[in-house]
TORMI-95794 format. One record per residue: residue in three letters; x, y negated, z of N, C-alpha, C in turn; chain. Coordinates in steps of 0.05 Angstrom, whole numbers, always signed. Layout:
# TORMI-95794
 code   n.c1   n.c2   n.c3  ca.c1  ca.c2  ca.c3   c.c1   c.c2   c.c3 unit
  ALA      X      Y      Z      X      Y      Z      X      Y      Z    A
...
This chain:
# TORMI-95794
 code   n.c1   n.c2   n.c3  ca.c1  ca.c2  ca.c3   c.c1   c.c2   c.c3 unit
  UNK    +17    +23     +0     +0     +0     +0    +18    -25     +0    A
  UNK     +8    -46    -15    +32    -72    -21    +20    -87     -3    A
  UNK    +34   -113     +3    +30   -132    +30     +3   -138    +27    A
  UNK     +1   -145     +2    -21   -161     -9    -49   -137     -8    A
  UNK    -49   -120     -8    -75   -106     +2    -73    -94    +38    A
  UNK    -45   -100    +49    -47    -92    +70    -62   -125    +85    A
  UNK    -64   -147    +70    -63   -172    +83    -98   -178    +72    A
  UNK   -104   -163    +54   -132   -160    +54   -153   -142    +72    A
  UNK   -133   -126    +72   -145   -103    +97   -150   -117   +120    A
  UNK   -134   -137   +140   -132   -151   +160   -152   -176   +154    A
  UNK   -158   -188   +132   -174   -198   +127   -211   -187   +120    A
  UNK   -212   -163   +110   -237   -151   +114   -243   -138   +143    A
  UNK   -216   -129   +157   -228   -131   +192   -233   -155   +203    A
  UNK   -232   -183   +198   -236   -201   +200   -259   -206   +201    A
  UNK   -268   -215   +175   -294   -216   +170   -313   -200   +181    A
  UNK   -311   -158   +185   -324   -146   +203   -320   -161   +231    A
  UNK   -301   -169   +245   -306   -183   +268   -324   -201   +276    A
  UNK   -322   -221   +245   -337   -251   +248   -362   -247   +245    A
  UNK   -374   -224   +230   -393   -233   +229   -417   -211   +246    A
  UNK   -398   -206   +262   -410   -188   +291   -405   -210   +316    A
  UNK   -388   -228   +303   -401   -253   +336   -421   -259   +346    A
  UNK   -445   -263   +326   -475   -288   +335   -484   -252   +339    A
  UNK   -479   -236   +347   -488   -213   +367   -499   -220   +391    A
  UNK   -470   -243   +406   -478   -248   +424   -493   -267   +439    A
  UNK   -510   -268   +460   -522   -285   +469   -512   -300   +497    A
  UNK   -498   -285   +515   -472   -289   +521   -446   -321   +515    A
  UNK   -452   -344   +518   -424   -366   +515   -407   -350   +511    A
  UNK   -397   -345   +535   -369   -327   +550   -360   -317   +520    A
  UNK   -379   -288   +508   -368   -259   +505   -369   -278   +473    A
  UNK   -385   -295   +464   -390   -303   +439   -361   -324   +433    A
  UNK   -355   -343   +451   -328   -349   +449   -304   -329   +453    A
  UNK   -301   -315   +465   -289   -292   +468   -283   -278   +431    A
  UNK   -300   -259   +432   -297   -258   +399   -295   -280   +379    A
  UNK   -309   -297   +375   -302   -320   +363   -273   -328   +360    A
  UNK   -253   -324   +382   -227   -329   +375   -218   -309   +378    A
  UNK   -225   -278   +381   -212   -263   +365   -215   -260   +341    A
  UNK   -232   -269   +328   -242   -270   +297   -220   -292   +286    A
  UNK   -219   -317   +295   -196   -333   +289   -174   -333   +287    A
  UNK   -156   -310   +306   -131   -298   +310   -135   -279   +293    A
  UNK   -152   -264   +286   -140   -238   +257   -139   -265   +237    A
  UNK   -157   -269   +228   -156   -288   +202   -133   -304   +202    A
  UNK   -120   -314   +226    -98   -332   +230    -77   -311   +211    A
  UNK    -79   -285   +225    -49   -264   +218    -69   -263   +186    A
  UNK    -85   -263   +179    -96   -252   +151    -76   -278   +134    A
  UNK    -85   -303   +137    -75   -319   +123    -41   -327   +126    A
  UNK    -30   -311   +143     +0   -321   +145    +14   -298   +131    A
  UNK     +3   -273   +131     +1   -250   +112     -7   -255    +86    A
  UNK    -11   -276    +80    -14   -279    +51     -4   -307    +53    A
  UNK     +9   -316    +58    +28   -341    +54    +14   -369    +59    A
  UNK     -4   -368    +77    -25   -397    +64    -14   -405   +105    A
  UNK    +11   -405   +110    +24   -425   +136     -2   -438   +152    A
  UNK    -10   -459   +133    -22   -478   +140    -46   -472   +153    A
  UNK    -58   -455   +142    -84   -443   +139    -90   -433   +167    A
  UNK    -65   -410   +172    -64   -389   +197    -59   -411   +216    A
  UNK    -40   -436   +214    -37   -436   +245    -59   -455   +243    A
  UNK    -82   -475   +234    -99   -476   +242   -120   -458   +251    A
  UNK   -121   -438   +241   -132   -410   +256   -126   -402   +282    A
  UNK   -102   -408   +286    -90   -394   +305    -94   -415   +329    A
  UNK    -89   -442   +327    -97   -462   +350   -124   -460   +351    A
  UNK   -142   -456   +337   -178   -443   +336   -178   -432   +358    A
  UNK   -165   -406   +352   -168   -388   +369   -158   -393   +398    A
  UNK   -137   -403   +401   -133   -415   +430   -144   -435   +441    A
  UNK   -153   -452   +423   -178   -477   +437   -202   -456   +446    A
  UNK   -202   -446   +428   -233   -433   +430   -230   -415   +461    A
  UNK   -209   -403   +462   -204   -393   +492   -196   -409   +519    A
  UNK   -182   -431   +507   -175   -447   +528   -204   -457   +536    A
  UNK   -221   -461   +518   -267   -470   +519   -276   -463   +541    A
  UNK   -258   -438   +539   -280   -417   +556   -274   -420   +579    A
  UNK   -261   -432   +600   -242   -441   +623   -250   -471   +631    A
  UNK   -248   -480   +614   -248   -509   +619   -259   -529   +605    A
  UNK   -271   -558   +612   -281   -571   +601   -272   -602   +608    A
  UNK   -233   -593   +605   -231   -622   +610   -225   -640   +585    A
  UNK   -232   -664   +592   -224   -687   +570   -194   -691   +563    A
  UNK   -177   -693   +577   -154   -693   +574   -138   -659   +558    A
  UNK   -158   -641   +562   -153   -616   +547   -156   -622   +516    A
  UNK   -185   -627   +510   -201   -635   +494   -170   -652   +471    A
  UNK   -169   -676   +484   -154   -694   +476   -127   -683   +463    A
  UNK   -109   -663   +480    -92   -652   +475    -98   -635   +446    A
  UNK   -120   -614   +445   -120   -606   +415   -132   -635   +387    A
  UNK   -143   -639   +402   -149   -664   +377   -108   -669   +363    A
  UNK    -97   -682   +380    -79   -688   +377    -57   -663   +358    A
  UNK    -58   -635   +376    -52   -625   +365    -54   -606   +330    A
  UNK    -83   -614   +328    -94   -612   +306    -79   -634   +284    A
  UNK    -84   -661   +295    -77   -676   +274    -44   -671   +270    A
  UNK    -26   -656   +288     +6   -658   +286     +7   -630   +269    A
  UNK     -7   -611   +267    -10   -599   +247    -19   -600   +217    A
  UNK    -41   -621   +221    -51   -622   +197    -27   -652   +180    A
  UNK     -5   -662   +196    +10   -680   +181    +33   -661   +174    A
């Protein structure tokens, strides 16, 4: 198997992940999956070369977990920030 169908494979478990999230009714378990769905796709798209792509995936996925903990402003503020130092 070549990268490129092993990096599709990680991307169609992906998708089976994502679109078994709104399962839950659950905040907690629905953010919970929700950024595990973000972290495969992160590795799906860095597995196929798209950098950019995954590590906005990949800070998804840890905002989305850091969510589930906390609701501070100064957190909040920190990914904004961090978003935009990625996206320059």
């Amino acid at each position: 198997m070549t990268s490129y169908w092993f990096a599709q494979a990680v991307g169609a478990i992906a998708f089976l992940v994502g679109i078994t999230v709104f399962f839950h009714r659950d905040d907690r378990k629905f953010k919970l999956q929700l950024s595990l769905y973000s972290a495969i796709i992160g590795i799906h798209f860095f597995l196929m070369v798209a950098n950019a792509a995954g590590a906005s995936a990949l800070l998804n996925a840890g905002r989305t977990v850091i969510a589930t903990r906390t609701h501070n402003l100064f957190v909040m503020f920190a990914f904004i920030i961090l978003t935009l130092v990625f996206g320059l």
